[in-house]
C-alpha positions as CSV (number, residue, x, y, z in Angstrom):
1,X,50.2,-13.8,72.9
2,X,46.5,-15.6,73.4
3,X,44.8,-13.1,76.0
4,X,41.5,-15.4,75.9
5,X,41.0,-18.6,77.4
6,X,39.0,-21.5,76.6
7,X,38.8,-24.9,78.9
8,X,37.0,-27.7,77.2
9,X,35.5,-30.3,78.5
10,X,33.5,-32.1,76.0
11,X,33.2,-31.4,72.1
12,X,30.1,-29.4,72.7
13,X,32.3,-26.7,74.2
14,X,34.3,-26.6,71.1
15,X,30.8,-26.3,68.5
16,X,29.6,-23.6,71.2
17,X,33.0,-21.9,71.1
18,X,32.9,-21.8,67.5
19,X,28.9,-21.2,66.9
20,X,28.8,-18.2,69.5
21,X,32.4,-16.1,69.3
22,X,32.6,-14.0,65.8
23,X,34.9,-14.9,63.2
24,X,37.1,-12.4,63.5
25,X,40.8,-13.6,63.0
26,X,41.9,-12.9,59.3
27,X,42.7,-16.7,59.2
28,X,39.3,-17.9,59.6
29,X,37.8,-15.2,57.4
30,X,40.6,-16.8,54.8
31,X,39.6,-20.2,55.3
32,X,36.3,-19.5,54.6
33,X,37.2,-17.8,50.9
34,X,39.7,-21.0,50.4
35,X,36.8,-23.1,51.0
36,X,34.4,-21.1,48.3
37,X,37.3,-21.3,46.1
38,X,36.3,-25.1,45.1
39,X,32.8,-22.9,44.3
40,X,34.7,-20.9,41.6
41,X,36.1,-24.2,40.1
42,X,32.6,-25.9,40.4
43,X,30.3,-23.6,38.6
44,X,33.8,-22.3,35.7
45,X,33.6,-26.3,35.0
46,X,29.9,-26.7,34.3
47,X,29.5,-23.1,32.6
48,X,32.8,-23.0,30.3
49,X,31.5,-26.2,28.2
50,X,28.3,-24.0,27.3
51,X,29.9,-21.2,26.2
52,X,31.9,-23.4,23.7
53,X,29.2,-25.6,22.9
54,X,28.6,-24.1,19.6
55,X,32.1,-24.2,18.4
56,X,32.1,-28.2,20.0
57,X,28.3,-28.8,18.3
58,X,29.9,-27.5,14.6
59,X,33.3,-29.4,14.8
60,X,31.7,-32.8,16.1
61,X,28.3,-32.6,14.2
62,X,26.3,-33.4,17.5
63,X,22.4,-33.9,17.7
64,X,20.4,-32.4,20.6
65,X,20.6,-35.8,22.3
66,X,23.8,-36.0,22.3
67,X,24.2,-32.2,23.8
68,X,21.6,-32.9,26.0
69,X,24.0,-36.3,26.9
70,X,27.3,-34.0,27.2
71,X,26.0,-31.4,29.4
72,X,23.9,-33.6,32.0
73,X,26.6,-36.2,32.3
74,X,28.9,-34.0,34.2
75,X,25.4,-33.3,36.6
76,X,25.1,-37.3,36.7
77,X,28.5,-37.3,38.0
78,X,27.8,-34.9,40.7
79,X,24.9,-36.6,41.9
80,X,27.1,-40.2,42.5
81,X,29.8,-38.2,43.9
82,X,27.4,-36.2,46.5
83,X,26.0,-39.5,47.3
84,X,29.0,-40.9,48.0
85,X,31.1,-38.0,49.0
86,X,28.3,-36.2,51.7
87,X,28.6,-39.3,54.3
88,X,32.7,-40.2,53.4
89,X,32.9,-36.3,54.6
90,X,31.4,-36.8,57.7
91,X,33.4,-40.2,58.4
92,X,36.7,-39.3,57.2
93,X,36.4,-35.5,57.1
94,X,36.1,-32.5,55.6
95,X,40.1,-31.3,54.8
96,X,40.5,-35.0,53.0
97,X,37.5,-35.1,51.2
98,X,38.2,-31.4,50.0
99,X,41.2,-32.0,48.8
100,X,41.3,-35.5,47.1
101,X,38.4,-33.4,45.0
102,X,40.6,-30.9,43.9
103,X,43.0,-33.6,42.2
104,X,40.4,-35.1,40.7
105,X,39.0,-31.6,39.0
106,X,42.9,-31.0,37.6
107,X,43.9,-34.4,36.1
108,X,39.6,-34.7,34.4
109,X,40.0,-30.7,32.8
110,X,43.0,-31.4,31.3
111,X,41.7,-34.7,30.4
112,X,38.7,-33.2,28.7
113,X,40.3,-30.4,27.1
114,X,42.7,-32.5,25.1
115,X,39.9,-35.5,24.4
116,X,39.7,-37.1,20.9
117,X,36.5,-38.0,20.7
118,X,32.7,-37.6,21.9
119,X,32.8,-40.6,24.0
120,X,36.5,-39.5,25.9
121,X,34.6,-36.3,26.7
122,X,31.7,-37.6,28.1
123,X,33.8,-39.7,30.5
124,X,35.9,-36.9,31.5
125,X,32.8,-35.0,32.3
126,X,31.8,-37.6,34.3
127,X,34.4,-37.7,36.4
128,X,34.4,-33.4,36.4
129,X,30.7,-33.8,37.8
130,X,31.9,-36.8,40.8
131,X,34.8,-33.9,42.2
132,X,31.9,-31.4,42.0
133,X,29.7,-33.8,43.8
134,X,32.3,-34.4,46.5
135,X,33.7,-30.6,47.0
136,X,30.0,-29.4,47.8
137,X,29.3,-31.1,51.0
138,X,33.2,-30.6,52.2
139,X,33.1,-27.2,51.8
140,X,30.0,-26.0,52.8
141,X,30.4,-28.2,55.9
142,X,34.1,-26.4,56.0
143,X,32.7,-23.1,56.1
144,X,29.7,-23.9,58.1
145,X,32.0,-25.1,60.8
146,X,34.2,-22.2,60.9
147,X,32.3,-19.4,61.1
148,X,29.1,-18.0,64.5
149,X,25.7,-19.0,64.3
150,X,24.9,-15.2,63.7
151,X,26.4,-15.1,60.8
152,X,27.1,-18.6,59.5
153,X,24.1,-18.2,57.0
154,X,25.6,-15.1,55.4
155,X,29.1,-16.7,55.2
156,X,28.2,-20.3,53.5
157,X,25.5,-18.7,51.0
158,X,28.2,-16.0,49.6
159,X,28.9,-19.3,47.3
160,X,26.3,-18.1,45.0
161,X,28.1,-14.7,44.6
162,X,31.3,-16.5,43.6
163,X,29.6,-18.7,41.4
164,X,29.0,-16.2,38.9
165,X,32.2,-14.4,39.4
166,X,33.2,-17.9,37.8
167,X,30.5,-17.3,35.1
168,X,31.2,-14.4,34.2
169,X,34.8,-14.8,34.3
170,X,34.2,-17.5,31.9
171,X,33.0,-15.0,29.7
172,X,35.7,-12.6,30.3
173,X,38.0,-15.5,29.4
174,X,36.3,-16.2,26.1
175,X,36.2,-13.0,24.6
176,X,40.7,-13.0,24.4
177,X,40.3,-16.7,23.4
178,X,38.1,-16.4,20.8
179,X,39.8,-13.6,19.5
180,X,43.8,-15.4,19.3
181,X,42.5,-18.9,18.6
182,X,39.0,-18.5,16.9
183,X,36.0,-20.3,17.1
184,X,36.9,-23.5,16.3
185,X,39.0,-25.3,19.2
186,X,37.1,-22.4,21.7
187,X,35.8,-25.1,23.7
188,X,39.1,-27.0,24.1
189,X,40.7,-24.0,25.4
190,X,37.6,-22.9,27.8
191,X,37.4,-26.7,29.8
192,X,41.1,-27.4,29.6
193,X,41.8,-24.4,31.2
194,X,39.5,-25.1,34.3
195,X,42.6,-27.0,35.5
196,X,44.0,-23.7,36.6
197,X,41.9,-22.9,39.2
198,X,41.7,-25.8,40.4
199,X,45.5,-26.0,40.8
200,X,45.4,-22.5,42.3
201,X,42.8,-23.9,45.2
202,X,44.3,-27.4,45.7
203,X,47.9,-25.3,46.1
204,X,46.0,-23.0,48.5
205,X,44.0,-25.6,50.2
206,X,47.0,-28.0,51.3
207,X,49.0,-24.5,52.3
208,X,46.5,-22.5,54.8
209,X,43.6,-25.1,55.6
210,X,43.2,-27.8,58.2
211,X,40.6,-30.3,59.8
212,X,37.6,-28.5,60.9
213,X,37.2,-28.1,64.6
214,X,33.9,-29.2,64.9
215,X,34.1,-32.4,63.6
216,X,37.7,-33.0,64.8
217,X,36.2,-32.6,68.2
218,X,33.7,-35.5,67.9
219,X,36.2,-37.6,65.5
220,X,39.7,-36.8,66.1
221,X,39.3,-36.7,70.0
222,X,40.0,-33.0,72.2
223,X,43.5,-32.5,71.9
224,X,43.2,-32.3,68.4
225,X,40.4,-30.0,68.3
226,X,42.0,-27.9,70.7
227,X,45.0,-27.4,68.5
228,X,43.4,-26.4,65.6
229,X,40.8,-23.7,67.4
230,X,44.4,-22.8,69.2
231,X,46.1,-21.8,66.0
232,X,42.6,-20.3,64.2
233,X,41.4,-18.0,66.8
234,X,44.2,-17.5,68.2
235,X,43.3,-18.6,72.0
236,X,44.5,-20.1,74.4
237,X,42.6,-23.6,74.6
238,X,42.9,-26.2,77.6
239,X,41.7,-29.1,77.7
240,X,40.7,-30.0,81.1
241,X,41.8,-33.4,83.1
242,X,37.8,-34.6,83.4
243,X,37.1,-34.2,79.7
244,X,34.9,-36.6,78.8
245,X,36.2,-38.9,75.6
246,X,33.1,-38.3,73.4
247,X,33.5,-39.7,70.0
248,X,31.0,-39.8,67.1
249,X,29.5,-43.3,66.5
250,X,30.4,-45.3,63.7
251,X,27.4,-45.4,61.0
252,X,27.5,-46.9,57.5
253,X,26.3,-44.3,54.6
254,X,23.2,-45.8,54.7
255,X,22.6,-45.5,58.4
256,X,23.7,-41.6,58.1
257,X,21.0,-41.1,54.5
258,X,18.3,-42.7,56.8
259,X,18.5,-41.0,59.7
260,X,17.9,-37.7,57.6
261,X,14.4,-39.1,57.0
262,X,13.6,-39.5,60.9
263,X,10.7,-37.7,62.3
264,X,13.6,-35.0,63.8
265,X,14.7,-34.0,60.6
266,X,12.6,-35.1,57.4
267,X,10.6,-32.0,57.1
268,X,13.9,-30.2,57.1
269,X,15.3,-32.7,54.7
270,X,12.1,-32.2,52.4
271,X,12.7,-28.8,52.1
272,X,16.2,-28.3,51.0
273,X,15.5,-31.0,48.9
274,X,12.7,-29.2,47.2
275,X,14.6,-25.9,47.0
276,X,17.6,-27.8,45.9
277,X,16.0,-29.8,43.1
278,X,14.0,-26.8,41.9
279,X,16.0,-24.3,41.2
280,X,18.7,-26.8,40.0
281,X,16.6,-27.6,37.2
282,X,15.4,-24.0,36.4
283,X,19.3,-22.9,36.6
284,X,20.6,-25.5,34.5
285,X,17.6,-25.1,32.0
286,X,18.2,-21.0,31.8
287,X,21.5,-20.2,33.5
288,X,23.7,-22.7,31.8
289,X,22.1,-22.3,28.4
290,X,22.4,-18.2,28.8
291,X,24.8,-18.6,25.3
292,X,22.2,-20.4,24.0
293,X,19.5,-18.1,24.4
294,X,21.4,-15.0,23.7
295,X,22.6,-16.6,20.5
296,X,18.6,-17.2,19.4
297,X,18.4,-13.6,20.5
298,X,21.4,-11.8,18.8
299,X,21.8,-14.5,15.7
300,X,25.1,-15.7,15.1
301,X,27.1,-13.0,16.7
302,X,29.6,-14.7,18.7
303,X,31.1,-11.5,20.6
304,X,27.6,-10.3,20.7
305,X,26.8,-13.7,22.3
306,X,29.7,-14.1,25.2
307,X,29.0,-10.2,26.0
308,X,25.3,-10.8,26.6
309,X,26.4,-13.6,28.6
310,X,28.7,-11.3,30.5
311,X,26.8,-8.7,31.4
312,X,23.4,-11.1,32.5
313,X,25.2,-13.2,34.5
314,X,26.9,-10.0,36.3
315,X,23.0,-9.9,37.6
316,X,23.9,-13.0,39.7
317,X,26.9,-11.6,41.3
318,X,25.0,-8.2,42.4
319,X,22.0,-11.0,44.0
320,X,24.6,-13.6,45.2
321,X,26.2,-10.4,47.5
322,X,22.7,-8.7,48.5
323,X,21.5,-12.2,49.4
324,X,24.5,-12.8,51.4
325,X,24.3,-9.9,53.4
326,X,20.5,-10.2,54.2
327,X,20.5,-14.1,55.2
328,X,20.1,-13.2,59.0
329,X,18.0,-10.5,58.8
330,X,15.6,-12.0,56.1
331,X,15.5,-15.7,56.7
332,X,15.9,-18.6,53.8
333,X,12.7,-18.7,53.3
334,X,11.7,-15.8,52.7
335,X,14.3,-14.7,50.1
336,X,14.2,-18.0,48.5
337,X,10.4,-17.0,48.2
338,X,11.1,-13.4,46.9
339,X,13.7,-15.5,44.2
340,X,11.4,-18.1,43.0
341,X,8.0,-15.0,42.6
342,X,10.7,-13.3,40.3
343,X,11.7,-16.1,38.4
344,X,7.9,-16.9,37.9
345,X,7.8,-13.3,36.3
346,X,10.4,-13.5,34.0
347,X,9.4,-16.9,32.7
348,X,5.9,-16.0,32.1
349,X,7.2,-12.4,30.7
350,X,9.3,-15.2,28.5
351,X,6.7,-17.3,27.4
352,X,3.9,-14.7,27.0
353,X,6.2,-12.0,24.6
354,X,9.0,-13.1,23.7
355,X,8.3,-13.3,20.3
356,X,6.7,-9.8,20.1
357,X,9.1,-8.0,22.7
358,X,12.3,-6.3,21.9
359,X,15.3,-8.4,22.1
360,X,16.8,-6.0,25.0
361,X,13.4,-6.5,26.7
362,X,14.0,-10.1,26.6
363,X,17.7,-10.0,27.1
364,X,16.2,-7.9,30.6
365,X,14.1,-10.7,31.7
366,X,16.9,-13.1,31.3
367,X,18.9,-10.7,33.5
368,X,16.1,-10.5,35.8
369,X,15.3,-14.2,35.9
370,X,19.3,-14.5,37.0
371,X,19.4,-12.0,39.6
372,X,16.5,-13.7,41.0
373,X,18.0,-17.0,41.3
374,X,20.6,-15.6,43.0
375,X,18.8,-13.7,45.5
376,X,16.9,-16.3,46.3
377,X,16.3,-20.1,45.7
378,X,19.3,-20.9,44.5
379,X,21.9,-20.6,47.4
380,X,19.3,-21.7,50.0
381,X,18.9,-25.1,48.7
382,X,22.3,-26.1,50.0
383,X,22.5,-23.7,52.3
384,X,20.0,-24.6,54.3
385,X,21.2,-28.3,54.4
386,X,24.5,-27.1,55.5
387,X,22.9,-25.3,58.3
388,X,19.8,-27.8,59.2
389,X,21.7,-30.6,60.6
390,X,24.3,-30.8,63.3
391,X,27.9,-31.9,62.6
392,X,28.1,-35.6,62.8
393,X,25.1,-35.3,59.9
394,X,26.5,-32.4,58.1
395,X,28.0,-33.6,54.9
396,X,25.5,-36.3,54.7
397,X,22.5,-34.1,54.2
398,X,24.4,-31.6,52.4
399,X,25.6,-34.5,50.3
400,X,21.8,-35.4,49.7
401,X,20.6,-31.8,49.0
402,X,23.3,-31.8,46.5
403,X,22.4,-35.0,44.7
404,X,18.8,-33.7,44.8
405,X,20.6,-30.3,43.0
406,X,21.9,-33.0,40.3
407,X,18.8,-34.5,39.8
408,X,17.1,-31.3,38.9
409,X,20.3,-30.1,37.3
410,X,19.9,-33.5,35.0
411,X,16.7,-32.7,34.3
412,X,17.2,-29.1,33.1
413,X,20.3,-30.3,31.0
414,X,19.0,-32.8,28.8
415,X,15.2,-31.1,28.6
416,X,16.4,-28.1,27.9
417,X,17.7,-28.8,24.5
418,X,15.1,-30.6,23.4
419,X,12.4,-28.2,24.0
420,X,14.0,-24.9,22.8
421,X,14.3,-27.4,19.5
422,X,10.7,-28.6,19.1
423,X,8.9,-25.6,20.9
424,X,11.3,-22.3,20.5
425,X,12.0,-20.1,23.3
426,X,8.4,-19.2,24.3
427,X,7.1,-22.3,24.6
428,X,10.1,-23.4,26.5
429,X,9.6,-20.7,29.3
430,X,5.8,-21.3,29.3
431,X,6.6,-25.0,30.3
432,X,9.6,-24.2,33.1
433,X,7.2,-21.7,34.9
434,X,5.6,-25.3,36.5
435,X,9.7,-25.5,38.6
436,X,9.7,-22.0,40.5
437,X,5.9,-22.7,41.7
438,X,6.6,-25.9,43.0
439,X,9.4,-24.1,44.5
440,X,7.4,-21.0,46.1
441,X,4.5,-23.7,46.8
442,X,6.8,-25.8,49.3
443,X,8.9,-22.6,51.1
444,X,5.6,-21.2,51.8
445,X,4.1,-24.6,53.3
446,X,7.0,-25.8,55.3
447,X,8.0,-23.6,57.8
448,X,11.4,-24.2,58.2
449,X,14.1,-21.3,59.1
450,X,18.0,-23.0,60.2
451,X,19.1,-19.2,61.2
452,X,20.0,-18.5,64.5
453,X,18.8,-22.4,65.4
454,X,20.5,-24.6,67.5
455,X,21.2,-27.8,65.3
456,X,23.7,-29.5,67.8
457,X,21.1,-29.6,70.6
458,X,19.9,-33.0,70.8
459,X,17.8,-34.8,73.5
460,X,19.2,-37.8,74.8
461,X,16.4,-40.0,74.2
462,X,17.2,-39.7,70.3
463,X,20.8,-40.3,70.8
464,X,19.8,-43.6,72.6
465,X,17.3,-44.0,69.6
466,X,20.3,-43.7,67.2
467,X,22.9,-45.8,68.9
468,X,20.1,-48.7,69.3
């Protein structure tokens, strides 16, 4: 039986509820890992195609610009679907949006593991990157929504940590496949196979999850709210005869994008932006092309290849978790500061010896440069959108941060290729050192900090600015 009680009058009592009382039921701490779950599907969709895009380059003779094509379409496809997805998630909410995404990811990996042709793949990828775009904003809303201001931070940015449990179990995947089915169909088998986890997470999603309180308290009226807080923390929850019938106002897509821009929130917006866009496009460049670069490293080893990838990208598990458990006392900025001066090491180191160094030397940098992103710029990116704006705005500016992910996820994609063919490695690295300085350059000019910040509290003189 419920021995707390909770009367609510408005749907600020429910946010405050939610934002000050720890998440302590098993329930909500299960939510939260159903939520990072679309992570794992996410980042095991845009890393399993690079790991068989050597057997996929071989069997369809493709030229760097079509690579370059086939690994940034499924980024291009993100960026429509966080465009489109981040305000539908605030309108029509977060358990829809996070769902309907799921299907998508199973029906386009199955899709794209059985395609014919270049073309098929491309448009499968496509439609891969749109669920990706979408499942961002719901879920980090999700989570953001379910778990105390003291610790949200730490909660919503343990998505990096499961990222490269994805990666890496990408790898640990390979290694069996290669082995029973060879080289040739390995990518086949490594995309097709994403529908898996995907099927795992819908299943788990549409079994344990519901609306988030937060936004069902300014969109699906009280009663509502109260129910689900009722059966999540397991307290009693009344909701009182005076309570006042707030709803949300209706905005159009574009009303909710603008209103990110307005003098309360741009400098926030401008900073997730950069952080997001930055360290998109030094990930994608680096992290996704980690087969890549070991195979220039190691030759034309393939196990030595997928093993290398293994163990640097376990580099990005052991910063996703430190990271994660520092958030509150650190800050974003800072670590995504400490992230981006590492990265700048390693790329220099990169650029400056890499064709003089031993290759375990270089294969350390790599590992470095990983665990750096990890630690650091990239989980605050999208973590600080998640945490910068208050509910009604939440999966809109997380659905922009991400589409500014995309665009620098685009640009490391298709760059990437062409510049490890016309300069080699070094000359590569020397030019991506420009991304993490922009990077440290902005976190340590705008001083912006979400942790511990009340993002709900809004003066009534810009509500009546935004209902005018």
């Amino acid at each position: 039986m419920p021995t707390e009680s909770l009367t609510v009058r408005s749907p600020r009592d429910i946010i405050d509820y939610v934002n000050d009382h720890p998440t302590g039921t098993g329930r909500t701490r299960i939510l939260a890992l159903i939520a990072l779950g679309g992570i794992f599907v996410d980042a095991y969709d845009f890393t399993s195609l690079g790991i068989g895009m050597g057997s996929l380059t071989k069997q369809w003779d493709l030229g760097a610009g079509q690579v370059g094509l086939l690994t940034s379409v499924m980024a291009l496809g993100a960026l429509v679907g966080a465009l489109a997805g981040g305000p539908l998630v605030d309108r029509i909410g977060r358990y829809k949006m996070f769902v309907l995404d799921l299907i998508l990811f199973v029906v386009a990996a199955v899709a794209a593991g059985l395609a014919p042709n270049y073309g098929f793949l491309v448009v499968c990828r496509f439609f891969l990157g749109v669920g990706v775009g979408i499942d961002m904003p719901a879920s980090f809303s999700f989570i953001a929504e379910f778990t105390d201001r003291r610790r949200k931070g730490g909660y919503v940015n343990f998505w990096q940590a499961m990222w490269y449990v994805a990666v890496v179990g990408a790898a640990i995947i390979a290694l069996p496949l290669l082995l029973l089915a060879g080289s040739e169909n390995l990518w086949r088998w490594m995309v097709g196979l994403g529908a898996v986890p995907a099927l795992i997470v819908l299943l788990l999603r549409l079994r344990f999850t519901e609306e988030s309180p937060m936004w069902a308290a300014q969109n699906l009226g009280l009663q509502e709210a109260a129910s689900i807080l009722r059966s999540s923390y397991k307290i009693n929850v009344v909701v009182a005869p005076d309570a006042a019938a707030e709803r949300a106002p209706t905005e159009s897509p574009l009303q909710r994008l603008r209103e990110l821009f307005t003098p309360r929130f741009r400098i926030r917006t401008a900073l997730a932006s950069i952080i997001s866009g930055t360290q998109a496009a030094q990930y994608f460049a680096v992290g996704f092309y980690i087969p890549t670069i070991a195979a220039v490293l190691f030759g034309d080893d393939l196990v030595a290849t997928i093993l290398a990838t293994l163990v640097i990208n376990t580099f990005g598990i052991i910063g996703g978790v430190l990271q994660s458990l520092v958030t509150a006392r650190l800050g974003m900025r800072l670590l995504a500061g400490i992230g981006y001066t590492l990265i700048i090491i390693c790329t220099l180191g990169l650029a400056i010896g890499s064709d003089s160094i031993s290759v375990w030397i270089s294969t350390g940098l790599v590992a470095l440069f990983v665990f750096g992103q990890s630690f650091g710029p990239g989980p605050q990116g999208k973590t600080m959108a998640a945490l910068s704006y208050p509910t009604r705005l939440r999966g809109t500016g997380t659905g922009w941060a991400e589409s500014m992910s995309r665009v620098g996820s685009i640009i490391g994609f298709y760059v990437f290729p062409l510049l490890l063919a016309s300069l080699g490695l070094a000359g590569t690295m020397g030019w991506l050192t420009v991304i993490p300085a922009v990077g440290l350059v902005a976190v340590l000019l705008i001083k912006w900090n979400p942790i511990g910040a009340d993002v709900e509290d809004e003066p009534a003189v810009q509500q009546s600015e935004r209902r005018s």
